[in-house]
BAKEPA-377225 format. One record per atom (N, C-alpha, C): residue number from 1; residue in one letter; x, y, z. Coordinates in Angstrom, 2 decimals. Example, Ala and Ser with C-alpha at 12.3 -4.5 7.8 and 13.67 -1.06 7.14 Angstrom:
    i  aa        u        v        w
    1   A    13.19    -5.69     7.80
    1   A    12.30    -4.50     7.80
    1   A    13.20    -3.30     7.80
    2   S    12.85    -2.25     7.08
    2   S    13.67    -1.06     7.14
    2   S    12.90     0.03     7.87
END
This chain:
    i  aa        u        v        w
    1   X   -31.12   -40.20     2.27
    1   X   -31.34   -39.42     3.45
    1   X   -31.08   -40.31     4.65
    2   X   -30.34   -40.11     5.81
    2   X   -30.25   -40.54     6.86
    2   X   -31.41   -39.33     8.34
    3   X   -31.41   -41.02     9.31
    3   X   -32.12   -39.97    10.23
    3   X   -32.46   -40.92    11.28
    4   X   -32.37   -40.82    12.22
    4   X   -32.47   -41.33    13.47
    4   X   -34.08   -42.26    13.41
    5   X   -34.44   -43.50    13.76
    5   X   -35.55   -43.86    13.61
    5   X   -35.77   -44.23    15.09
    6   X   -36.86   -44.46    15.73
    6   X   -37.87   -44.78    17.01
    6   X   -36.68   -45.46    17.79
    7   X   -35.81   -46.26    17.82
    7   X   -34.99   -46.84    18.20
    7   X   -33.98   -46.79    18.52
    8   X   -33.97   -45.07    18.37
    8   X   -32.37   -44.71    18.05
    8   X   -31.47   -44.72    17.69
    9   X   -31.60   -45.85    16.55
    9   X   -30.42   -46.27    15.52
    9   X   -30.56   -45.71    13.94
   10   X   -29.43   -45.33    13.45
   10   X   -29.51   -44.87    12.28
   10   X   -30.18   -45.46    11.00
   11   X   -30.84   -45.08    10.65
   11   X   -31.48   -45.44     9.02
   11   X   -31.25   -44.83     7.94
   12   X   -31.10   -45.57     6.58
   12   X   -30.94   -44.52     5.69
   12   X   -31.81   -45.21     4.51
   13   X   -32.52   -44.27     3.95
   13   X   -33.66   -43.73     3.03
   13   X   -32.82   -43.81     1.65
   14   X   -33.43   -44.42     0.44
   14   X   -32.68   -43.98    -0.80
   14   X   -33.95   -43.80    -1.77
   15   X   -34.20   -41.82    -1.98
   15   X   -35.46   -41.83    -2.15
   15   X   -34.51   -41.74    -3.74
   16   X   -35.72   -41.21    -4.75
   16   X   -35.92   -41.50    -6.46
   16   X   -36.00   -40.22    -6.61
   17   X   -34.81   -39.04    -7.11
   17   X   -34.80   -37.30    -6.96
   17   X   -35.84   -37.12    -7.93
   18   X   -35.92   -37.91    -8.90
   18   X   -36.85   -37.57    -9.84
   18   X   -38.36   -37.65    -9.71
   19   X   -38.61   -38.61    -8.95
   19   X   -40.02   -38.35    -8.54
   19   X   -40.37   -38.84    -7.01
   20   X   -39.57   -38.85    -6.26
   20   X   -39.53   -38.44    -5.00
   20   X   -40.41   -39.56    -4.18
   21   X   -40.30   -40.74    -4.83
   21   X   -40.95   -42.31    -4.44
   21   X   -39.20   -42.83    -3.53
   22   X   -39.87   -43.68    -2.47
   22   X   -39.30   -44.69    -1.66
   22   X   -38.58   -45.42    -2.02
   23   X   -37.13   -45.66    -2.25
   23   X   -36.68   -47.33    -3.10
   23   X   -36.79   -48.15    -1.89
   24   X   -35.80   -47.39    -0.95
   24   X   -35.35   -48.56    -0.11
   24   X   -35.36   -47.90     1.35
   25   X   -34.96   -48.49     2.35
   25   X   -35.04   -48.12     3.79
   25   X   -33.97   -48.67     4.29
   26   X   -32.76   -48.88     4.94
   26   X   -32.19   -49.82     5.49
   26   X   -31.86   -49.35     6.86
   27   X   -31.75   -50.54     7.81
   27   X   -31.61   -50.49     9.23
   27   X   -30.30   -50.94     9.51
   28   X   -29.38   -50.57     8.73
   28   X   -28.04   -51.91     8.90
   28   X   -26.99   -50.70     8.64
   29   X   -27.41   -49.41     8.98
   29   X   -25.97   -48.20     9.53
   29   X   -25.53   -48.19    10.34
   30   X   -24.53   -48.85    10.94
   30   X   -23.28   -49.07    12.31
   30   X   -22.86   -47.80    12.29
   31   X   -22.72   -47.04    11.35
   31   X   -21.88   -45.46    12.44
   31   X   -23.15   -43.91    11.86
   32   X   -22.32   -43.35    12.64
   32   X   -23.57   -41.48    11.98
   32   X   -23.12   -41.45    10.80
   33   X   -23.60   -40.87    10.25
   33   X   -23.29   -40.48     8.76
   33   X   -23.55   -39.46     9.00
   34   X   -22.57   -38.66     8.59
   34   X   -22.11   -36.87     8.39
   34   X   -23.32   -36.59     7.43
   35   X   -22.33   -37.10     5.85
   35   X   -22.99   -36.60     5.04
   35   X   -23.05   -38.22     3.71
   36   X   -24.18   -37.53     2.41
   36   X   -24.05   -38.47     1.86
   36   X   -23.83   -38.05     0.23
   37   X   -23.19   -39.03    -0.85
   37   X   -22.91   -38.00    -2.00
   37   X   -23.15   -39.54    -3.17
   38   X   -23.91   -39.18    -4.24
   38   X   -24.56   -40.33    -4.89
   38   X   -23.54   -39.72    -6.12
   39   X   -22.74   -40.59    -6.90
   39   X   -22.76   -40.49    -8.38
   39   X   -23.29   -41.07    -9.09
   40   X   -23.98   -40.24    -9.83
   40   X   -24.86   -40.23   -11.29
   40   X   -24.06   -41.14   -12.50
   41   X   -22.96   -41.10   -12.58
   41   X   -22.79   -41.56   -13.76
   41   X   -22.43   -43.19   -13.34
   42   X   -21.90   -43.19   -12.34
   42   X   -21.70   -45.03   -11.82
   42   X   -22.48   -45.55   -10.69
   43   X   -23.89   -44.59   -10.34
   43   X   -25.10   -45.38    -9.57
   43   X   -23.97   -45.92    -8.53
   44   X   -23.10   -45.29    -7.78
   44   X   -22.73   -45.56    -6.22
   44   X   -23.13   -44.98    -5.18
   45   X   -23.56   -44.66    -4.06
   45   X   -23.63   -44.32    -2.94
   45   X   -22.67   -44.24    -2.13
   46   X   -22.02   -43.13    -1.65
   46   X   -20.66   -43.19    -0.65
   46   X   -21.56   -42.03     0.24
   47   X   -21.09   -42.14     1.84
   47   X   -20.83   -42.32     3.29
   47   X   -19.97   -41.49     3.81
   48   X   -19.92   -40.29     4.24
   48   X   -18.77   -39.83     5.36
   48   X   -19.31   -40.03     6.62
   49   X   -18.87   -41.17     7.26
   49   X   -19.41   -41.34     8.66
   49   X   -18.31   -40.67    10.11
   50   X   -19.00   -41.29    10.91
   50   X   -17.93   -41.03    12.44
   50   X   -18.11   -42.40    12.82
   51   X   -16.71   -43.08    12.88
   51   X   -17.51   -44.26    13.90
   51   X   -17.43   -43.84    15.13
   52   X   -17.57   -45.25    16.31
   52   X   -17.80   -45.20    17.41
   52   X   -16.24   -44.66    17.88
   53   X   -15.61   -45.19    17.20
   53   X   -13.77   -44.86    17.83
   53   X   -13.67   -42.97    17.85
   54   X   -12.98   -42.60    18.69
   54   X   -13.25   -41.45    19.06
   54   X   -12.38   -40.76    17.58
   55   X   -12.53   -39.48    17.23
   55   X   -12.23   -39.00    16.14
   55   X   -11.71   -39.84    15.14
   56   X   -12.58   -40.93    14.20
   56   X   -12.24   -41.56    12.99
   56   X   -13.30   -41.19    12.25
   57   X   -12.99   -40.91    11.42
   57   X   -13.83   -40.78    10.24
   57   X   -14.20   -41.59     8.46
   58   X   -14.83   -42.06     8.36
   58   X   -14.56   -43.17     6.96
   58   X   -15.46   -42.12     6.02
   59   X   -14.56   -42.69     4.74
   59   X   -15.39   -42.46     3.34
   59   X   -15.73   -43.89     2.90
   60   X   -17.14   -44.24     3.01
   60   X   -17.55   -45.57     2.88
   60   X   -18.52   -45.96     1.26
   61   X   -17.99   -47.07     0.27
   61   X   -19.32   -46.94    -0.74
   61   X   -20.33   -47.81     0.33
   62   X   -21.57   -47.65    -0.22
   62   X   -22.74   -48.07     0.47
   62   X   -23.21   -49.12    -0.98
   63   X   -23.61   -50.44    -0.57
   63   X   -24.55   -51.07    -1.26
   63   X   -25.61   -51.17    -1.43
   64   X   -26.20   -50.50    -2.35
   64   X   -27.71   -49.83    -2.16
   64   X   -28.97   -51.29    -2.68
   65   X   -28.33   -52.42    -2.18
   65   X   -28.95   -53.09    -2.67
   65   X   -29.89   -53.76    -1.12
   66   X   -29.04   -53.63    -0.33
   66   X   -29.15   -54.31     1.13
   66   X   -28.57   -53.25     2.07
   67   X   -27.70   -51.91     2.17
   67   X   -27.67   -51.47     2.98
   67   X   -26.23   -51.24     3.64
   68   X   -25.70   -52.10     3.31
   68   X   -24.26   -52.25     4.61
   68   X   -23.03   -51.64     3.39
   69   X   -22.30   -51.91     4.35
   69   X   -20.50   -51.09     3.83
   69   X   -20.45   -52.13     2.57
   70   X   -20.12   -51.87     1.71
   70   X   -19.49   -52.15     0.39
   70   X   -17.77   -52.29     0.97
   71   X   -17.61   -51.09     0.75
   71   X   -15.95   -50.85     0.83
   71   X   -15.39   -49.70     1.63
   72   X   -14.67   -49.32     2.57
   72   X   -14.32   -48.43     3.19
   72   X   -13.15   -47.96     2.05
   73   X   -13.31   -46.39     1.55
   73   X   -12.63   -46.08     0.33
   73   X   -11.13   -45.12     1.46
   74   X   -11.92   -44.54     2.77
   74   X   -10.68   -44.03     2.91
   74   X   -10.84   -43.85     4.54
   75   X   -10.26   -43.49     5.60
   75   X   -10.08   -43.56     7.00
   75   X    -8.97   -42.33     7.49
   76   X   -10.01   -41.49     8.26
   76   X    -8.79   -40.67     8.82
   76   X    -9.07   -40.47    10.54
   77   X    -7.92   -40.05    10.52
   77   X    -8.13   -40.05    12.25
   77   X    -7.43   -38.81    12.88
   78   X    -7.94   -38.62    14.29
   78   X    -7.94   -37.48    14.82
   78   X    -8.07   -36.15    14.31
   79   X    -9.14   -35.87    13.65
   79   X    -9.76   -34.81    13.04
   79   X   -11.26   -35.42    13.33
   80   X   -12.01   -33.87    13.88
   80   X   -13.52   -34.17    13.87
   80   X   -14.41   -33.43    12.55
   81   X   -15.15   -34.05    12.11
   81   X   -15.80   -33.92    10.95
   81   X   -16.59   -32.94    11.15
   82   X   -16.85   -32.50    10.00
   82   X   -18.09   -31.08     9.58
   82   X   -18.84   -31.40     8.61
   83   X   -20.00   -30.94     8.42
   83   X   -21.20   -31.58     7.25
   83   X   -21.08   -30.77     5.99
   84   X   -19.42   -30.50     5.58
   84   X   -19.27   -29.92     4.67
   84   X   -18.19   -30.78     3.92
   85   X   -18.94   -31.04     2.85
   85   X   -18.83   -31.77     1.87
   85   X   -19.17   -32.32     0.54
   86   X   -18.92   -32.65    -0.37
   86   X   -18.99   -32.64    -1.79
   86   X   -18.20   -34.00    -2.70
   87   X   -18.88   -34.39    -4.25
   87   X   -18.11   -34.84    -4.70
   87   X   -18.58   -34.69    -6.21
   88   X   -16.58   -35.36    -6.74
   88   X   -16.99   -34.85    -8.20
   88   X   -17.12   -36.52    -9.05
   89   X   -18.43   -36.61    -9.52
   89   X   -18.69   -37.55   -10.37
   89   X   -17.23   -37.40   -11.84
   90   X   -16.73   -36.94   -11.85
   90   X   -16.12   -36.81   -13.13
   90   X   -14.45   -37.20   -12.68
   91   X   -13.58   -36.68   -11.63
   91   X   -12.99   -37.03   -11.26
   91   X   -12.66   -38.05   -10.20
   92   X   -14.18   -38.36    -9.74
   92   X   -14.41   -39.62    -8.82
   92   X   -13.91   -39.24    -7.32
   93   X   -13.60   -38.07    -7.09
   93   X   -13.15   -38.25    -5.46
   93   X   -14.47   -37.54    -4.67
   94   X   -14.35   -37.84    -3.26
   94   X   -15.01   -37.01    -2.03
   94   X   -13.71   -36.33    -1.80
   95   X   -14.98   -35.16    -1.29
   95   X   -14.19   -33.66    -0.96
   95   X   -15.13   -33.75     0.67
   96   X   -13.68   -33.70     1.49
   96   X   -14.70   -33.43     2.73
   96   X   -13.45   -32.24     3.88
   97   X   -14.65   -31.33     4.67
   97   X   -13.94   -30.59     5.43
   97   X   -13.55   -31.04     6.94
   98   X   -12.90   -31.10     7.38
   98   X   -12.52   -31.45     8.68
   98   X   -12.02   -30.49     9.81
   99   X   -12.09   -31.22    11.16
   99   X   -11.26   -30.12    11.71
   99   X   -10.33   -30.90    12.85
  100   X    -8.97   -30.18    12.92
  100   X    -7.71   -30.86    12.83
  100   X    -7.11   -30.18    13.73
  101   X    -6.29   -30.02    14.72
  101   X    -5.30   -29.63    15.57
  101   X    -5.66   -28.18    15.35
  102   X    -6.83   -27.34    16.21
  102   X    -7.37   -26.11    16.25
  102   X    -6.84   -25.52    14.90
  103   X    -7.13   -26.06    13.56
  103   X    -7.77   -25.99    12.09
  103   X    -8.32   -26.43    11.39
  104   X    -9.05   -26.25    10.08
  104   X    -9.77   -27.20     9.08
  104   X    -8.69   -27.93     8.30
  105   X    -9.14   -28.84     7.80
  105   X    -8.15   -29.57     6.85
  105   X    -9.22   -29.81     5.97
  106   X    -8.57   -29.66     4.16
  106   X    -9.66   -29.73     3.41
  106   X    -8.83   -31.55     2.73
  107   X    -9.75   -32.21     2.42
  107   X    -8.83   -33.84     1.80
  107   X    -9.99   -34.05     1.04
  108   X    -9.50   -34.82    -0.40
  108   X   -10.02   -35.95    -1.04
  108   X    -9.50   -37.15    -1.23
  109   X   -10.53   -37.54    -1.13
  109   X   -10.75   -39.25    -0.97
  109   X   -10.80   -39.88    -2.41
  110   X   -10.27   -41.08    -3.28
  110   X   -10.89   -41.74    -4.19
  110   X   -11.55   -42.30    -4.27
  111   X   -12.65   -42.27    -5.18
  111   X   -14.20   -43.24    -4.89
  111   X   -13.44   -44.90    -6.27
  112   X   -12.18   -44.42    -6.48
  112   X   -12.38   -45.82    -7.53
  112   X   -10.95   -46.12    -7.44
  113   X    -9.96   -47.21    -8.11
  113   X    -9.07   -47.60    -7.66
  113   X    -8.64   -48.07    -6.11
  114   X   -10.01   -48.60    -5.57
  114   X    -9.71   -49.37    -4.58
  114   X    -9.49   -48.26    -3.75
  115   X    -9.72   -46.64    -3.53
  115   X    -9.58   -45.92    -2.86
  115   X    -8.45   -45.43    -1.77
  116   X    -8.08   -44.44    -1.28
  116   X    -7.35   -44.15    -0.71
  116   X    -7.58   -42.69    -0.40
  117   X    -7.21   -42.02     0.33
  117   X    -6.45   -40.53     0.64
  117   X    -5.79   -40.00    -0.12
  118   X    -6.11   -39.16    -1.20
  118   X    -5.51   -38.79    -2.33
  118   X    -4.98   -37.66    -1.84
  119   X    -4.83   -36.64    -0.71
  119   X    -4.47   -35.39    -0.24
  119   X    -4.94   -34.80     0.90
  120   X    -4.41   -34.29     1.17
  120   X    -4.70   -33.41     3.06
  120   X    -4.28   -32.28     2.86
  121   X    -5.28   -30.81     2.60
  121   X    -4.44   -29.77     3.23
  121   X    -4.92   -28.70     4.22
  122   X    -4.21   -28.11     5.10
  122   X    -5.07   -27.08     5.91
  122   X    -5.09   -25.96     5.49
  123   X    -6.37   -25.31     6.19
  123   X    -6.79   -24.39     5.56
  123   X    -6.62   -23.12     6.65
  124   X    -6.66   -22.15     6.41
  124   X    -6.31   -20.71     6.95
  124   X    -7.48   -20.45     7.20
  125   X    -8.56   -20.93     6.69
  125   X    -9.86   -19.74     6.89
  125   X   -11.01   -20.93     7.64
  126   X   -12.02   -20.18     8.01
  126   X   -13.31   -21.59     8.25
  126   X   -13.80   -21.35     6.92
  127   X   -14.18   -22.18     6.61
  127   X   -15.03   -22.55     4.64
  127   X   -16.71   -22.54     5.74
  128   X   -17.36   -22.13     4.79
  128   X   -19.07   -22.33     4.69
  128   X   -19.31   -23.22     4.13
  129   X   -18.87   -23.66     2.87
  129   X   -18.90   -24.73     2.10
  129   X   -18.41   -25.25     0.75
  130   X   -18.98   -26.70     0.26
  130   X   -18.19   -26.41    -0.66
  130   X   -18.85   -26.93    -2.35
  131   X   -18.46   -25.91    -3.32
  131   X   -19.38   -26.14    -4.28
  131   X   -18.67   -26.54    -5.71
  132   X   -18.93   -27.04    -6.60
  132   X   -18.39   -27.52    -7.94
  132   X   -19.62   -27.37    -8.89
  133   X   -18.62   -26.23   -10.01
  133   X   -19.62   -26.09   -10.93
  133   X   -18.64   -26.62   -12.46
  134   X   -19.71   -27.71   -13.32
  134   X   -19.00   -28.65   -13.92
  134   X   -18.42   -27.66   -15.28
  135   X   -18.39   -26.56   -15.36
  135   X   -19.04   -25.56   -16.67
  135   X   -17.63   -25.98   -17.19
  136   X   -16.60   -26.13   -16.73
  136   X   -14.97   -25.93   -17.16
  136   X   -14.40   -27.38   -17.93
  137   X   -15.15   -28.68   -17.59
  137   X   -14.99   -30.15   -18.10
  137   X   -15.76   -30.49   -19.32
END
C-alpha cells in the first residue's frame, strides 16, 4: 500500500494478505506510485509510478527488502497515467492503461528478461478496468 505520510513524501507499506500484520514501511519512494502489482509465484513487487519529469511513467521492480528501485523494467513518455492496471503472474507482464494524444493506450510491460515494452495499442473506448481470470492456463 502506498500513501502520503506527515511529511508529504510517499511511503509504501508491505502488509502480509494473509493475516494482515506489518512487514515493512519504507520512506525511500522518489516518485507517486499509480498503482502496485505483487507476483505470487516469484515474491516481486513492481511500481507504476509518475516521476517528477512531466508525463513519464516507469514500470519499476521494488526491493522489498529496503525499499528503493531494483530495476526500472519499462519507461514511457508523453502519456498520462490512470490507476488502471493489472498483472499476469504467469506470463510475467504489467498491463497498464494510459492516456495518449486525446486517447487511451492499453501496453504491457515485461517483468523478466531484463524488461522492456512488449506492446502499445490504442484503444477506441475509455476501459473501467482491467481484469484476468486464470480459468483458461
Amino acid at each position: 500500500m502506498s500513501a502520503i505520510n506527515n511529511q508529504n513524501k510517499i511511503i509504501l507499506s508491505v502488509i502480509n494478505a494473509t493475516n494482515g500484520m506489518l512487514l515493512h514501511t519504507f520512506n525511500s519512494i522518489p516518485n507517486e506510485i499509480i498503482s502496485l502489482q505483487y507476483d505470487i509465484f516469484n515474491n516481486k513487487l513492481f511500481v507504476h509510478t509518475e516521476t517528477n519529469d512531466e508525463n513519464l511513467t516507469q514500470i519499476v521492480e521494488i526491493d522489498t527488502n529496503n525499499g528503493n528501485f531494483k530495476q526500472i523494467l519499462g519507461q514511457i513518455s508523453g502519456a498520462k497515467p490512470t490507476d488502471i492496471s493489472s498483472y499476469c503472474p504467469i506470463c510475467r507482464k504489467y498491463f497498464l492503461v494510459m492516456f495518449e494524444n486525446d486517447h487511451f493506450m492499453y501496453a504491457a510491460v515485461n517483468t523478466s528478461d531484463g524488461g522492456g515494452i512488449s506492446w502499445r495499442v490504442p484503444l477506441n473506448f475509455s476501459p473501467l478496468n482491467i481484469r484476468f481470470t486464470y480459468k483458461k492456463f
